[in-house]
Structure formats: C-alpha cells, structure tokens
C-alpha positions as a printed Julia matrix, in Angstrom:
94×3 Matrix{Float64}:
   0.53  -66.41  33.34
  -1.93  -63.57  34.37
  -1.1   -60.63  36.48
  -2.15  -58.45  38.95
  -2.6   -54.9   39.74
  -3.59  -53.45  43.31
  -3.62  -49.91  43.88
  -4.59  -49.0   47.67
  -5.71  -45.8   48.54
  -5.22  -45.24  51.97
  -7.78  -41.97  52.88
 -10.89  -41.86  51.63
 -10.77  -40.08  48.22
 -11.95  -36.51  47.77
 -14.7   -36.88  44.54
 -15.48  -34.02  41.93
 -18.88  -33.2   41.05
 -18.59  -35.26  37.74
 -16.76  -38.5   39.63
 -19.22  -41.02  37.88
 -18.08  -39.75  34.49
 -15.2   -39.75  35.56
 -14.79  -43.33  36.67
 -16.84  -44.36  34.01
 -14.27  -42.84  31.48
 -11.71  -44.62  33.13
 -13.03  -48.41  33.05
 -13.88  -47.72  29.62
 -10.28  -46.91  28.94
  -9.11  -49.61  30.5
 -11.23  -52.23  29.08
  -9.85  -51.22  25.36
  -6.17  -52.03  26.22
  -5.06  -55.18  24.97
  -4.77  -57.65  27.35
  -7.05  -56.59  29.96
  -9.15  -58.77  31.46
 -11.12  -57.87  34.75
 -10.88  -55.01  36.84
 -12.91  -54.43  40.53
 -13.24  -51.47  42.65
 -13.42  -52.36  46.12
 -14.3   -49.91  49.53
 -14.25  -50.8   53.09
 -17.03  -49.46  54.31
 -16.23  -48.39  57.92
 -13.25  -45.95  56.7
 -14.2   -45.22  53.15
 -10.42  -47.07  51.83
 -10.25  -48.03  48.43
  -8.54  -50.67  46.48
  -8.35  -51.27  42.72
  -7.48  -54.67  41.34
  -7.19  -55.3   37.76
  -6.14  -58.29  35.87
  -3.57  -58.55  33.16
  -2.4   -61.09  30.43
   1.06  -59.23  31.33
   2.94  -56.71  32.78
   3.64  -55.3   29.18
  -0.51  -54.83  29.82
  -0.59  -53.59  32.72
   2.3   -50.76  31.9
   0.24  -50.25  28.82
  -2.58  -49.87  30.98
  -0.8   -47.44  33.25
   0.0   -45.19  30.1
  -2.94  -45.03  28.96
  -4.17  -44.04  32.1
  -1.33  -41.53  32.53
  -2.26  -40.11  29.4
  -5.75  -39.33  29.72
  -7.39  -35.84  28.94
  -7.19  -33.85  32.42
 -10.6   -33.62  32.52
 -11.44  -37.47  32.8
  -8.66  -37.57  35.09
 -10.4   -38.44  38.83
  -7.33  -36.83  40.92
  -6.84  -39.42  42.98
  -3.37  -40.89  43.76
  -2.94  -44.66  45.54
  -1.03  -44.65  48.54
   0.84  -48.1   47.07
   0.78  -49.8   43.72
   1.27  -53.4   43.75
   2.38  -56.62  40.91
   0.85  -59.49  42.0
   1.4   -63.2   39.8
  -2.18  -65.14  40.03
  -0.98  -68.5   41.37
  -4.54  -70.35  40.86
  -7.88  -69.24  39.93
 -11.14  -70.96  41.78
C-alpha cells in the first residue's frame, strides 16, 4: 500500500533571502528517508497557495519523514507552517 502526504498552505508563504537553499535542503532530506518515494511542490498561480504532496511506502515513512523534518538545523528550516496536513491511501496509480 503507498501513502500520501498533503500539506496545504493556505496564504502565500513569506520566503527568506536563502529560500532556494532552503528548499533544496529540504527535498534532499527527504529523499534520504527510507521509504520515500516522490514528492511535488505545487502553486496556484492566481493566489500564490501552496500544496506539498509526498509519497510514502508507509505512514511509519511518512512520520519518519516528519521527524526528520522536525529535526532539522534552524537554519535550513524555511518557516513556513501548512494550514492542514493530510493522510491520504493511493487507491490506483495511472
């Protein structure tokens, strides 16, 4: 079974100086967790919203995933905080 994660983030996001590091640091991070396996960062362009969606093997990934995250030196951290955090179970893949 694979998993998802979506993280909306309601107002456009207030960006440091350094926000491509930043990010950068963070997909690394990501993408050395066991059991990732795809992450997108997605913006609607008319109101600058964001949404985060990564894929998991499991939800002992993705709360892996989150820890790591959690965990991070404050000065990759990006300072941003989603307005929701969802689970979602993929159901099919096309």
């Amino acid at each position: 079974m694979t998993f998802a994660r979506v993280a909306t983030f309601d107002e456009a996001p207030l960006l440091h100086d350094d926000d491509e590091r930043r990010a950068r640091t963070l997909r690394e991070l990501l993408q050395s967790v066991p059991g990732f396996l795809a992450g997108y960062d997605l913006r609607e362009e008319g109101t600058g919203r964001l949404m985060s969606v990564t894929l998991w093997e499991s939800e002992a990934a993705i709360e892996a995933g989150e820890r790591a995250v959690r965990n991070r030196p404050v000065s990759d951290q990006r300072g941003i905080r989603p307005s929701r955090i969802e689970r979602w179970v993929i159901d099919t893949s096309f």
